[in-house]
C-alpha positions in Angstrom: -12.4 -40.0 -47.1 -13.8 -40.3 -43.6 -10.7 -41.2 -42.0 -9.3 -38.8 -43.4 -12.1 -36.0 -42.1 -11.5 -37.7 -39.0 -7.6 -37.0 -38.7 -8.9 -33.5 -39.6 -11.3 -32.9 -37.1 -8.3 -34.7 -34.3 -6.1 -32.0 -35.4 -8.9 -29.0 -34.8 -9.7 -30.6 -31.7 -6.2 -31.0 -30.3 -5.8 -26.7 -31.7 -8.4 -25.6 -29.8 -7.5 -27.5 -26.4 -3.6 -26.5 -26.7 -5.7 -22.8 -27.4 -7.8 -23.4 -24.4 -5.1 -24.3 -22.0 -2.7 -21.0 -23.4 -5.8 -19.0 -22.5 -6.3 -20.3 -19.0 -2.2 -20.6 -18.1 -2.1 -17.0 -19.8 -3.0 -14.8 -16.3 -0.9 -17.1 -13.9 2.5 -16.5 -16.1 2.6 -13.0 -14.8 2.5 -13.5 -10.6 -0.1 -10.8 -9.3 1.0 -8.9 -6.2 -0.7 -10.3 -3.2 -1.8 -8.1 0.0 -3.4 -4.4 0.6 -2.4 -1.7 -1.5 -1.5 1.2 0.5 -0.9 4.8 -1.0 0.2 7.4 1.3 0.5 10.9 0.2 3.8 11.7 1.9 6.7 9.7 3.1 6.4 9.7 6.4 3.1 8.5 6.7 4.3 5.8 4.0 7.3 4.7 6.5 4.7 4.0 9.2 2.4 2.3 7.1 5.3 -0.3 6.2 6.5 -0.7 8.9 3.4 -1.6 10.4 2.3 -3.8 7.3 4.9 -5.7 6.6 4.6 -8.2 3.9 0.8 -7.9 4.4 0.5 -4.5 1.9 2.7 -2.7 -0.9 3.4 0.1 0.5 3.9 3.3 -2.0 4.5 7.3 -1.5 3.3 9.9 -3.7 5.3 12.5 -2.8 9.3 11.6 -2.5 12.5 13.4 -1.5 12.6 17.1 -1.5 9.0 17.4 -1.8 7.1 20.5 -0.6 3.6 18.8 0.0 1.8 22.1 0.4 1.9 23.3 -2.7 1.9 19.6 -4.4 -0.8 19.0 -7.1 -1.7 15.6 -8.4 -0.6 14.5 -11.6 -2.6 11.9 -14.0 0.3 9.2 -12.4 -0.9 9.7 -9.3 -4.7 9.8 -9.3 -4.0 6.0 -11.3 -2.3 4.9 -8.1 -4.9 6.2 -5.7 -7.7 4.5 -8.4 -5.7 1.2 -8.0 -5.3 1.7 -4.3 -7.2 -0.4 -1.4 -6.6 2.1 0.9 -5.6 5.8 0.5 -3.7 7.2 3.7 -3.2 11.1 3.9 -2.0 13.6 6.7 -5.4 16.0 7.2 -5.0 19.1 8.9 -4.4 20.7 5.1 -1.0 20.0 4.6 -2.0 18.4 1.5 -4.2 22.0 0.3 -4.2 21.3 -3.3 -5.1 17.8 -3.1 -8.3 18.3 -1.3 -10.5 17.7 -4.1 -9.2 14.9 -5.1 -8.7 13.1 -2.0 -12.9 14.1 -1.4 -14.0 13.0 -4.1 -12.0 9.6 -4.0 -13.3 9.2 0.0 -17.0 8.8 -1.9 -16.0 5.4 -3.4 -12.9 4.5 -1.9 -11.1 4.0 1.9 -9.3 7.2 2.3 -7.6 8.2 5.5 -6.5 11.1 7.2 -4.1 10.5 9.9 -4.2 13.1 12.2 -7.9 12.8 12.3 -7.9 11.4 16.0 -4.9 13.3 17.3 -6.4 15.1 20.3 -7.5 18.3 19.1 -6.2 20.4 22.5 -2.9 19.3 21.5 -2.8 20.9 17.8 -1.0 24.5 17.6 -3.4 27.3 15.8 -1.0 29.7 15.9 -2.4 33.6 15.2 -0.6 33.7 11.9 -2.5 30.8 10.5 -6.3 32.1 11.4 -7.4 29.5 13.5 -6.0 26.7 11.4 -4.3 23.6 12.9 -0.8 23.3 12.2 -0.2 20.1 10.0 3.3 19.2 10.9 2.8 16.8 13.5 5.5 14.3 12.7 8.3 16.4 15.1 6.4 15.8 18.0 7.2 11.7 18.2 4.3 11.4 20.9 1.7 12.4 18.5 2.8 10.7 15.7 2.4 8.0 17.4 -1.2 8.8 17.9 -0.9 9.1 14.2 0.8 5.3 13.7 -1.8 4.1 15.7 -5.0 5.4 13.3 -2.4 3.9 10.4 -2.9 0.4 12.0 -6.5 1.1 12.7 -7.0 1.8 9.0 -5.0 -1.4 8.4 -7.2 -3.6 10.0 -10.3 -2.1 8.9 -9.3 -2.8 5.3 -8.0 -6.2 6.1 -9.3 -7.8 8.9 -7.7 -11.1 9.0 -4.2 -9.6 9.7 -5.0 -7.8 12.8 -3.1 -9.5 15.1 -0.1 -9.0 12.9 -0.5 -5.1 12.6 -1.0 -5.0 16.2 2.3 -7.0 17.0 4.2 -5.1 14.8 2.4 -1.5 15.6 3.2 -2.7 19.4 7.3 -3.5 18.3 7.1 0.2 16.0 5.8 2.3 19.1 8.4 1.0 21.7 11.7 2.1 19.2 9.1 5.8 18.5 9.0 5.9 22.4 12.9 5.4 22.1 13.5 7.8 19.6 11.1 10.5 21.4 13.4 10.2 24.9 16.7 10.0 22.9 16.0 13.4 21.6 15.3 15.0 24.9 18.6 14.0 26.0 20.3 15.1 23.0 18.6 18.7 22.5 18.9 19.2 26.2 23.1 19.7 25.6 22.8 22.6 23.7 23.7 25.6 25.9 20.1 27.2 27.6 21.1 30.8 25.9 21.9 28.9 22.6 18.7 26.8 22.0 17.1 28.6 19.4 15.9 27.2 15.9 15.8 29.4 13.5 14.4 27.9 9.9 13.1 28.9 7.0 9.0 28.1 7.7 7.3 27.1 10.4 7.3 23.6 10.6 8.9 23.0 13.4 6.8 23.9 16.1 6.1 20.8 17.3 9.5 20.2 17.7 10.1 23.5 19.7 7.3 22.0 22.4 8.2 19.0 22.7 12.0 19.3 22.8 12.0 22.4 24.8 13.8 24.5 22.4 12.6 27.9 21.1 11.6 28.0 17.4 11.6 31.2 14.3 10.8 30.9 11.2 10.8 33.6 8.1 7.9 32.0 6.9 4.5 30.9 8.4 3.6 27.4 8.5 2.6 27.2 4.6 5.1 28.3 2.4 2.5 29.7 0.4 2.9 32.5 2.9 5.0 35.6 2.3 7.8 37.2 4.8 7.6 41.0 5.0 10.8 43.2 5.3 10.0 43.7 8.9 9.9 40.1 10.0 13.5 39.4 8.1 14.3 42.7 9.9 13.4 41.6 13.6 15.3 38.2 13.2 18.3 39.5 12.3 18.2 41.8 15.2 17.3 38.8 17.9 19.9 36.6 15.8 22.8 39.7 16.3 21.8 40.2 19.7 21.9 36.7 21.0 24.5 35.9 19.2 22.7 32.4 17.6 25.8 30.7 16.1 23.5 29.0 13.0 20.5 29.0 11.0 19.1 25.9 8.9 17.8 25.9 5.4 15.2 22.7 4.7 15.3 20.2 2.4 11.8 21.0 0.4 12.1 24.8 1.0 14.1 27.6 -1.6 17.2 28.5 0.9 17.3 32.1 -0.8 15.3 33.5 2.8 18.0 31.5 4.9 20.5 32.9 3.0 19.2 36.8 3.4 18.8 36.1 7.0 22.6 35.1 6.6 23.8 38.4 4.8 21.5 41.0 7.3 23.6 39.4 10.2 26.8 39.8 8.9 26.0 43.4 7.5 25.6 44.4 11.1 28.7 42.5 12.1 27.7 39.1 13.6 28.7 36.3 11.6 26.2 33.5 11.7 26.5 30.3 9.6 24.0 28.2 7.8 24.5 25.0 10.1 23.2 22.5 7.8 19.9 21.0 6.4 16.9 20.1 7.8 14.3 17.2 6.7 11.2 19.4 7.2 8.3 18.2 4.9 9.7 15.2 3.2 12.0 12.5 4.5 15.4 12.4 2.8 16.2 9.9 -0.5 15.3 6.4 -0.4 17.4 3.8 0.7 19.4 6.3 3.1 19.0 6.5 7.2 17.1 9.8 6.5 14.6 8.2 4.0 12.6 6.8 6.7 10.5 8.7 9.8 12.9 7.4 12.8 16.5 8.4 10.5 14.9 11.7 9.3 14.3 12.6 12.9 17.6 11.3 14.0 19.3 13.2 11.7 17.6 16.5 12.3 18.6 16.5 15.7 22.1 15.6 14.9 22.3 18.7 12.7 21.0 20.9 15.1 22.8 20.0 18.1 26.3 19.7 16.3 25.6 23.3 15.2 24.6 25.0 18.0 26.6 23.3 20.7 
């Protein structure tokens, strides 16, 4: 009888070991992601971020492809990825309006970064049409957003220290191709005929652009597209675009092309025939996994659009 309670109490033994070590193995079977966790609201801050990063964060964008970012709300999805995030990285300058809350109320418990928070402020367009605010869409001037790539790998560091010298290398590499890129597209825009320079897009969010590129820039729309063109601004467009004979006008990527295509319609009704001459990555960078789905392509291939066009 007792060897017998003894074989039984082997066998419960030997259970609750094998039980034991399942528990213990049970976490490691499933590998857990290593590094930061970096969400960015909009792609082209997310672009930076990676490339800056490297294997040292997961890198993830809230808003994707054809995204209009002013009038995005957060979804349940999204406020889970900003709860599970080490770091939150965000524009500023109210592009992201109606995720202000949100991103407040996260900034009381978590990292959370704004971007454009160290930009120098006398570079920042106010224009009259906006009441005093800043204009948000810094990206098409490359010399700021570089200001902008460099508070990306200041954030870095602060939330992981050890890797500094990493983000600095590869924030150093980054800026020299931006620096590229920004002297690349002075050449480029500067082949379009003086008379013929003008940009004419849906909403204003390429002012930047217009500055730094030296080309003149109108928009149907203000710098939100929350904002509303009257009859008489549609009007005095098509009068500058019939009298100085622009060959094209450009619809955008995260913006309804039904203004565009008004503008298109008064021109011809008053005999100049003006064509839309393509589409623009205004707000959000184009589809992932194409040259337009990061910063540098989108840029690239805005330029290309415009110059082809109005050459």
């Amino acid at each position: 009888m007792r060897t017998r309670l003894n074989a039984i109490l082997g066998l419960w033994l030997l259970l609750i070991a094998a039980m034991s070590t399942a528990c213990k193995k049970a976490p490691d079977s499933k590998p857990q992601p290593k590094g930061l966790y970096v969400v960015c609201t909009i792609g082209m801050i997310a672009d930076v971020a990676a490339n800056i990063a490297g294997d040292r964060a997961r890198v993830a964008a809230i808003m994707g492809e054809g995204v209009d970012p002013h009038l995005y709300k957060s979804s349940p999805g999204d406020i889970r990825m900003m709860e599970d995030a080490d770091l939150i990285l965000y524009n500023g300058l109210h592009l992201e309006g109606k995720m202000g809350d949100v991103l407040g109320e996260l900034g009381k418990r978590k990292r959370v970064v704004a971007v454009c928070d160290k930009i120098e402020h006398s570079l920042l367009r106010t224009p009259e049409q906006f009441h005093g605010a800043p204009d948000p869409h810094v990206w098409f001037d490359v010399t700021m957003w570089m200001q902008a790539a460099d508070r990306i790998r200041e954030a870095l560091t602060q939330a992981d220290p050890a890797g500094a010298a990493d983000y600095q290398r590869r924030a150093t590499d980054y800026a020299a191709r931006l620096r590229e890129l920004h002297e690349q597209t002075l050449r480029d825009i500067a082949t379009i005929p003086q008379g013929g320079r003008v940009l004419v897009t849906a909403h204003d969010a390429f002012g930047y652009f217009g500055r730094a590129y030296s080309i003149e820039v109108r928009a149907i729309q203000g710098i939100s597209t929350e904002s509303e063109a009257s009859l008489k601004d549609m009007n005095d467009l098509v009068d500058m675009l019939v009298a100085r004979k622009i060959k094209a006008v450009f619809v955008e990527s995260s913006v309804p092309r039904k203004t565009i295509d008004a503008l298109v319609e008064g021109a011809k009704s008053r005999g100049h025939d003006v064509k839309v001459g393509g589409q623009l990555f205004s707000d959000a960078m184009g589809k992932a996994g194409t040259p337009a789905g990061t910063y540098i392509g989108m840029v690239q291939a805005n330029v290309k659009t415009i110059v082809e066009a109005l050459k």
